[in-house]
PATI-414335 format. One record per residue: residue in three letters; x, y negated, z negated of N, C-alpha, C in turn. Coordinates in steps of 0.1 Angstrom, whole numbers, plus 5000, padded with zeros to 4 digits. Each point is the difference from the previous one (the first is absolute). Layout:
# residues N
   aa  neast  nnorth   nup  caeast  canorth  caup  ceast  cnorth   cup
  ALA      X       Y     Z       X        Y     Z      X       Y     Z
...
This chain:
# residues 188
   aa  neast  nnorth   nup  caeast  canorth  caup  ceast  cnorth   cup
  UNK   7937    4404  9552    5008     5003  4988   5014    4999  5004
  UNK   5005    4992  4996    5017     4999  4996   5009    5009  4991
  UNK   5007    5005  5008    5012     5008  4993   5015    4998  4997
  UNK   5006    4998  4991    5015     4993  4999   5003    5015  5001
  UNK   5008    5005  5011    5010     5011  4998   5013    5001  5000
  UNK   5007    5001  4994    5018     4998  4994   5005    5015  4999
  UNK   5013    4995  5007    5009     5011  4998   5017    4996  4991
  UNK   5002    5004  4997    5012     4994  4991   5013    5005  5005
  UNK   5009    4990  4998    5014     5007  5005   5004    4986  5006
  UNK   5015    5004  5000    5011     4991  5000   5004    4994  5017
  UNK   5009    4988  5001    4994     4997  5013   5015    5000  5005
  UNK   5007    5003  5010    5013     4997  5004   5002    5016  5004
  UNK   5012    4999  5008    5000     5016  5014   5009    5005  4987
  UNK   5002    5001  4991    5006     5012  4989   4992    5009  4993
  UNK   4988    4993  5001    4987     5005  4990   4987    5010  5007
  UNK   5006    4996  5018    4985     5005  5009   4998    5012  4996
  UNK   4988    5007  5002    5003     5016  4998   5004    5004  4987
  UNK   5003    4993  4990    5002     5007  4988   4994    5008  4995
  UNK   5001    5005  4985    4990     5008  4999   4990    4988  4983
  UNK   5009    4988  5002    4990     4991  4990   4992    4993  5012
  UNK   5004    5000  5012    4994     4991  5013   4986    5008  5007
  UNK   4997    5013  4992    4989     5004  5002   4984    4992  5003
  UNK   5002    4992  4991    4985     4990  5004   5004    4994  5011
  UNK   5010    4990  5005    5001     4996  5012   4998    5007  5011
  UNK   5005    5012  4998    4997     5015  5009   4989    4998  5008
  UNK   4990    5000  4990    4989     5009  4999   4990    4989  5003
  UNK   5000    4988  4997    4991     4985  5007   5006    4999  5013
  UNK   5011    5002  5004    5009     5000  5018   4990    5006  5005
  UNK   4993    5016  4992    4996     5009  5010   4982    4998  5000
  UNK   4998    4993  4988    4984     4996  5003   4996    4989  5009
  UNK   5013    4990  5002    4997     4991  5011   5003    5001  5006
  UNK   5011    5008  5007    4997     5006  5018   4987    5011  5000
  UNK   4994    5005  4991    4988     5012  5002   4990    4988  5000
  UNK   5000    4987  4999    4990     4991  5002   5001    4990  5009
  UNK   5013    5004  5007    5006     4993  5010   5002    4985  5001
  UNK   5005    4996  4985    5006     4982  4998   5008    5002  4995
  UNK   5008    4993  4996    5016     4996  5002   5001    4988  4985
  UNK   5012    5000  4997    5002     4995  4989   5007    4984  5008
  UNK   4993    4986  4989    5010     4990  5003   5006    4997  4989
  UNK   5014    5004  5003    5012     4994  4990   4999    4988  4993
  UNK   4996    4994  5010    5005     4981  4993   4983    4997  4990
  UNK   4996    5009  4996    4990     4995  4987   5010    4998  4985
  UNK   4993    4996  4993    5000     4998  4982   5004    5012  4994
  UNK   5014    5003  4997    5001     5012  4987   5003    5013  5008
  UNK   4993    4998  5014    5004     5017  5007   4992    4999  5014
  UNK   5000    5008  5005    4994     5006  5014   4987    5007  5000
  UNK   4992    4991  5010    4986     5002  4998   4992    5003  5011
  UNK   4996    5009  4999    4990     5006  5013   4983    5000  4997
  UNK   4991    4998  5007    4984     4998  4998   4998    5010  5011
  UNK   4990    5009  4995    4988     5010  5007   4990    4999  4992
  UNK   4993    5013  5011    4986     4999  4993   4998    5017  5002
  UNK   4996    5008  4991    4992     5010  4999   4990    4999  4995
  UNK   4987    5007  5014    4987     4997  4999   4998    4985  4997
  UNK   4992    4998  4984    4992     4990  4999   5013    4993  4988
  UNK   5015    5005  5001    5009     4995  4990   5011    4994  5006
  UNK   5000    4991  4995    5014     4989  5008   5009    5002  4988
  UNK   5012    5001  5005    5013     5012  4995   5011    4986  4999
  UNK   5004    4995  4988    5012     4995  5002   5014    5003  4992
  UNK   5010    5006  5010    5010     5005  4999   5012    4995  4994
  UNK   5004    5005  4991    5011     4991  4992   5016    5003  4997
  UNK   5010    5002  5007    5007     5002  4995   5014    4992  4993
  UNK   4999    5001  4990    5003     4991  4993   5015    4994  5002
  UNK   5007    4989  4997    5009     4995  5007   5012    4995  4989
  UNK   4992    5003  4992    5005     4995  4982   5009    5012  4994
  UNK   5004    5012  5006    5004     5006  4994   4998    5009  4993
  UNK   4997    5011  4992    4991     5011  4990   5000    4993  4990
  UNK   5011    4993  4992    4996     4999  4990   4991    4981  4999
  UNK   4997    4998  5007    4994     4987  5001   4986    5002  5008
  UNK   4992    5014  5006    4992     4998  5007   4990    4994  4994
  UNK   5001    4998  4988    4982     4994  5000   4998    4986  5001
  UNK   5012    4996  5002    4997     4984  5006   4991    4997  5015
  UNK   5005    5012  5007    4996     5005  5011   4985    5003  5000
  UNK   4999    5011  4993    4986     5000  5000   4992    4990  4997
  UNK   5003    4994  4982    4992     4992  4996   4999    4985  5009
  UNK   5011    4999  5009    4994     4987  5013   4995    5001  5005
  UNK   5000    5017  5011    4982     5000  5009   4993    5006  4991
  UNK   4999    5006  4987    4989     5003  4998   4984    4981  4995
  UNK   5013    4996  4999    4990     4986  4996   4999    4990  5019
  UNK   5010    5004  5007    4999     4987  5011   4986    5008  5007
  UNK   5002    5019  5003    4987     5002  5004   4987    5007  4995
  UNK   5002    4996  4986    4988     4999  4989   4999    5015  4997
  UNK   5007    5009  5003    5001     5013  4996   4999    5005  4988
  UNK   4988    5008  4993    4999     5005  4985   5009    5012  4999
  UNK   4999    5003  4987    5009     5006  4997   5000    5014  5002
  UNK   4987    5003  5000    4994     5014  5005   4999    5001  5016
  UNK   5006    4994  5006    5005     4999  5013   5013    4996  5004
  UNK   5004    5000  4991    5014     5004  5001   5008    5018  5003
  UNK   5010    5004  5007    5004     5009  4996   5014    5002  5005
  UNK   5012    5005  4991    5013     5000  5000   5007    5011  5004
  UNK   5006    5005  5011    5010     5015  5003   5012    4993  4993
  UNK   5004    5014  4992    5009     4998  4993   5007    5013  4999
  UNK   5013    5000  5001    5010     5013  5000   5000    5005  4982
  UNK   5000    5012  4993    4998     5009  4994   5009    5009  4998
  UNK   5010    4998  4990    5008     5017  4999   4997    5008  4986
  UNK   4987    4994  4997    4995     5007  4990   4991    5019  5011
  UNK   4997    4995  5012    4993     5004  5008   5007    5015  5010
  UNK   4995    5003  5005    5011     5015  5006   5003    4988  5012
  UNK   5006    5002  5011    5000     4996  5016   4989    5002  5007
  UNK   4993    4990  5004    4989     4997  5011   4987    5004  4993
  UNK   5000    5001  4986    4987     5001  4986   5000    4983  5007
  UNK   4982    5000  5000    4992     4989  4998   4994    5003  4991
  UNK   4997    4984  4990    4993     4999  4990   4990    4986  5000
  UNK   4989    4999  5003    4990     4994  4999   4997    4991  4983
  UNK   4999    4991  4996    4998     4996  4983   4997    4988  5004
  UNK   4985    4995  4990    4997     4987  4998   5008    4990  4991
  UNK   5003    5009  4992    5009     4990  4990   5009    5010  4996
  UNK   5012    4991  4988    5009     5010  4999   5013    4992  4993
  UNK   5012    5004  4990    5010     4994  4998   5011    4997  5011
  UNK   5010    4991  4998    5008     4997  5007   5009    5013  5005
  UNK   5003    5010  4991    5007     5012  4998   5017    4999  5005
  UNK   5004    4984  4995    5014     4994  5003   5002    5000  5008
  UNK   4989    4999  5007    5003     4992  5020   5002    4988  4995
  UNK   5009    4994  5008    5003     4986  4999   4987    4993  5009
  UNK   5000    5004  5011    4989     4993  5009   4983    5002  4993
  UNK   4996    5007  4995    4991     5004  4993   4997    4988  4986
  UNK   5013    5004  4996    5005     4990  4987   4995    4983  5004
  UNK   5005    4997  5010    5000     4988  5007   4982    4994  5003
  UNK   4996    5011  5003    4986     4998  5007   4988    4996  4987
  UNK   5005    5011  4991    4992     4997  4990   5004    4989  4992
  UNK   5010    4995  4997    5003     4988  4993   4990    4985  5007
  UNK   5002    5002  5012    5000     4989  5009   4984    5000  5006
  UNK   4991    5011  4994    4987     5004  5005   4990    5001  4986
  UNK   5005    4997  4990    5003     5007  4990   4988    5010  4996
  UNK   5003    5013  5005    4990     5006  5002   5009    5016  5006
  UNK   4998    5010  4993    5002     5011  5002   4985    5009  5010
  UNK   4990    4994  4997    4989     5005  5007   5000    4997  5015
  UNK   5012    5005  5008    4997     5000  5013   5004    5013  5008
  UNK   4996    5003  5012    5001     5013  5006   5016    5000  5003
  UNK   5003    5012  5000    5016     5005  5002   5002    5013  5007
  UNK   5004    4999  5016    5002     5012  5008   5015    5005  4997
  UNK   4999    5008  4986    5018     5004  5000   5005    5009  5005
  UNK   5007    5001  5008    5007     5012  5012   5009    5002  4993
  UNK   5003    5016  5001    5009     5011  4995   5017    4994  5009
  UNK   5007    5000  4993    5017     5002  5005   5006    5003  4993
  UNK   4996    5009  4990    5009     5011  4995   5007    4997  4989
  UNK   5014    5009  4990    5001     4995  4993   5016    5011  4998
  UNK   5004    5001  5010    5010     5007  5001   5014    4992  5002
  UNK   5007    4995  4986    5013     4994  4995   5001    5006  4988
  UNK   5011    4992  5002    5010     5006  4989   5001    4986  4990
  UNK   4998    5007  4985    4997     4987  4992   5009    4985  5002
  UNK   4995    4989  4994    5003     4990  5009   5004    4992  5011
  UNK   4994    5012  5009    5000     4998  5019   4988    4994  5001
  UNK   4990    4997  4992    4986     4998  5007   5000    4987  5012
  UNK   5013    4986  4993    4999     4989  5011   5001    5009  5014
  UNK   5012    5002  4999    5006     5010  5014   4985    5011  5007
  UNK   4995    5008  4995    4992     5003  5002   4986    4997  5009
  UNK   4999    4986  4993    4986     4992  5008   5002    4994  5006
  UNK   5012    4998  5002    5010     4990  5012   5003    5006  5007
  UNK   4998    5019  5006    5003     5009  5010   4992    5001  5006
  UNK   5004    5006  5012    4993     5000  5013   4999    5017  5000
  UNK   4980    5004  5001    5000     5013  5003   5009    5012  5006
  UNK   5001    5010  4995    5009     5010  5006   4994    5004  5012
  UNK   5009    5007  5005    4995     5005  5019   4986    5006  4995
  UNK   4997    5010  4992    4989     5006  4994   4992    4992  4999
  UNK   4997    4995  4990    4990     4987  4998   4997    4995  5009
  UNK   5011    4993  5008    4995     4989  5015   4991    5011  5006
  UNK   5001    5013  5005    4993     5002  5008   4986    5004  4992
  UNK   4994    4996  4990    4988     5002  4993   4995    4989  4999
  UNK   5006    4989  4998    4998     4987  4999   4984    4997  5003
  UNK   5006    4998  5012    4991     4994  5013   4983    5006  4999
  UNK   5003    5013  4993    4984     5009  4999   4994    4992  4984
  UNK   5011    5000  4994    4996     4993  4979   4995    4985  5003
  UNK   5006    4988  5014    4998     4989  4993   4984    4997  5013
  UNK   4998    5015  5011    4991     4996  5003   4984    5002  4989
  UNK   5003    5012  4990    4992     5001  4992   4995    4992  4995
  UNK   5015    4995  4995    4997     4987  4990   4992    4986  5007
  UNK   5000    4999  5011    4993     4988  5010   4984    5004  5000
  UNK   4997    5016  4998    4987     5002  5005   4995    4997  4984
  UNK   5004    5000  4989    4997     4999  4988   4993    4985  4997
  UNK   5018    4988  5005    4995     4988  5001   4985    4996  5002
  UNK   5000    5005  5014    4985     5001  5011   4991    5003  4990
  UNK   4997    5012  4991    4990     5006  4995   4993    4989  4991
  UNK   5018    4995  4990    4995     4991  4988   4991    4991  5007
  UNK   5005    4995  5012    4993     4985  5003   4988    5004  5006
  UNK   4995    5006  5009    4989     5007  5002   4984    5008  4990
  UNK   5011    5011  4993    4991     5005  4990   5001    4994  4984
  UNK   5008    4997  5000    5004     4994  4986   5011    5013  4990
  UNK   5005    4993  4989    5011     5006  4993   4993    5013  4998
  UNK   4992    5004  4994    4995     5012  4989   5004    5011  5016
  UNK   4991    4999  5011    4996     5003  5009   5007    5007  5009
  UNK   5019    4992  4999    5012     4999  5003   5007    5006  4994
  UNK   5001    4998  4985    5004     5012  4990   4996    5014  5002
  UNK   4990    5003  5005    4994     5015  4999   5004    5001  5016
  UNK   5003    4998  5008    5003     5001  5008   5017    5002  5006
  UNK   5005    4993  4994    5015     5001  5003   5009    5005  4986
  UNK   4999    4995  4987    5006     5009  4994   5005    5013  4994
  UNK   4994    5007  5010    5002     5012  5001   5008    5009  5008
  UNK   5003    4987  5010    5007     5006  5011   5015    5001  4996
């Protein structure tokens, strides 16, 4: 079984670590816990291949930008024949508290741009979505500034425990499957 797994977030040293750069985060840390490495010079973004268990894992991070990823996706999801129910997207959240995971098979865009992008270009809202908490503390129309910040000393040092959660979640989906994954991490 094949897995497309995507993290979303923006590409250039202003953006690393953000707190919209959470999916990139969080795919960095499932492919060194699988021990492969991303190659830059692919189609649309940076691509790493593993395998958990009996699941070959292909890593996506996208190279298009947030608000363009589903060009990204929708290229490997067709070059390596990937359905759509094997797809699944980390995506940063300030609907969400800080380091809340949320598990969902389907779901609205919720004026994510990158979200926005996926479904247009997939056309299809019925795909899985790992949305990670980063908070929601600005001051009205700060939100650009906001998701374009870099964790507080606080946060950073929590980080590292939220986005390994979030990697054991990935694992579960592709393993046990969504429902299975849901009951198991959204709670946490």
């Amino acid at each position: 079984m094949k897995y497309l797994i995507v993290g979303l977030g923006n590409i250039g040293s202003e953006y690393e670590h953000t707190r919209h750069n959470i999916g990139f985060d969080t795919v960095d840390k499932l492919a060194e816990n699988l021990s492969v490495s991303f190659d830059i010079n692919k189609r649309y973004g940076a691509i790493a291949k593993g395998k958990i268990k009996n699941c070959q894992l292909v890593i996506l991070k996208p190279f298009t930008y947030m608000n363009e990823s589903g060009k990204a996706i929708r290229y490997w999801m067709q070059k390596d024949n990937i359905t759509i129910d094997h797809l699944l997207v980390v995506v940063d959240d300030l609907a969400l508290p800080f380091g809340t995971i949320r598990l969902r098979g389907k779901g609205s865009d919720a004026g994510h741009n990158g979200l926005k992008s996926i479904q247009e270009l997939i056309h299809s809202q019925n795909y899985a979505r790992l949305r990670f908490g980063i908070g929601n503390d600005f001051v009205k129309g700060g939100q650009v500034n906001y998701v374009l910040s870099r964790f507080t000393d606080e946060e950073q040092k929590a980080i590292g425990a939220k986005i390994e959660i979030a990697v054991d979640c990935i694992k579960s989906f592709c393993l046990e499957g969504l429902t299975a994954a849901m009951n198991r991490f959204n709670n946490k």
